[in-house]
N, C-alpha and C positions, 0 to 999 in steps of 0.2 A: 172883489171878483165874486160872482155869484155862480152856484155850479149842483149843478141837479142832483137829487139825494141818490137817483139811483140812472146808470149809464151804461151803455150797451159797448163792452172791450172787450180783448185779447184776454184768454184766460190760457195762463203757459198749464196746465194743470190739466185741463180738460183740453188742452189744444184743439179750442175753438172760439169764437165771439161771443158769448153770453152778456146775459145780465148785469153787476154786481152794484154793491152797497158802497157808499164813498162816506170815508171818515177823516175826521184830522187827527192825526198823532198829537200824542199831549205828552210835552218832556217830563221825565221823571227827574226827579230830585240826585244832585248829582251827590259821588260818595263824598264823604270826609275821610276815607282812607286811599285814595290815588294818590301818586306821588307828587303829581301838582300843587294838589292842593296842601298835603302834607308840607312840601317846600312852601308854599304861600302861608301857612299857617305860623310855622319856623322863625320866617324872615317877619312876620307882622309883629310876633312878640319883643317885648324889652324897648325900649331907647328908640327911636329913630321914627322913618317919616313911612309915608304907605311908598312898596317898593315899586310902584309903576307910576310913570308923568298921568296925570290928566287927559283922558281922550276928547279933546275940546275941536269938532267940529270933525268928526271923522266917522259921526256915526251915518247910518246907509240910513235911505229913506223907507226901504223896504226888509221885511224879513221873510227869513227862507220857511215856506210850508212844507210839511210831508204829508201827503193823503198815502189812506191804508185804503186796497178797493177788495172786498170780500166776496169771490163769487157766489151766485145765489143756488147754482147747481149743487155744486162739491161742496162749499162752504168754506172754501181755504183763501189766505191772504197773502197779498203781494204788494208790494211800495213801488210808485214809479219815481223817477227823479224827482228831487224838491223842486217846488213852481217858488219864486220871489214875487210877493205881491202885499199890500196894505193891506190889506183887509178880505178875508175868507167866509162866505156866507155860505151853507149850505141847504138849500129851499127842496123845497117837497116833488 
């Protein structure tokens, strides 16, 4: 999906249509201290097999994107819904 670097929306902030700057959120590195993962960490140690089957044939063809749009007036940020799509290009 191809999607212009800069797009004329809804700024809840300025409650009006501006400008702003479109980005991709980029994940951050999840902790090693949540309880999940703690539990995952738990059950992997000692003896035994890895505790979840094989996800064999269940993976999606696409993943979920977040854009971050920055308006160019006030300069504050806002997330819209995640778009599902292969591939994210963001052109000039």
């Amino acid at each position: 999906m191809l999607r212009p670097r800069k797009i004329k929306r809804y700024c809840p902030y300025c409650e009006k249509h501006t400008m702003h700057e479109i980005e991709k959120v980029k994940r951050k590195k999840a902790s090693e201290l949540k309880q999940g993962q703690r539990r995952f960490r738990r059950v992997l140690r000692g003896y035994g097999g890895f505790p979840r089957p094989k996800p064999e044939g269940r993976e999606k063809t696409s993943k979920r994107i977040a854009l971050r749009y920055r308006c160019v007036e006030c300069n504050k940020m806002h997330q819209s819904p995640n778009i599902r799509t292969k591939r994210l290009e963001i052109g000039e």
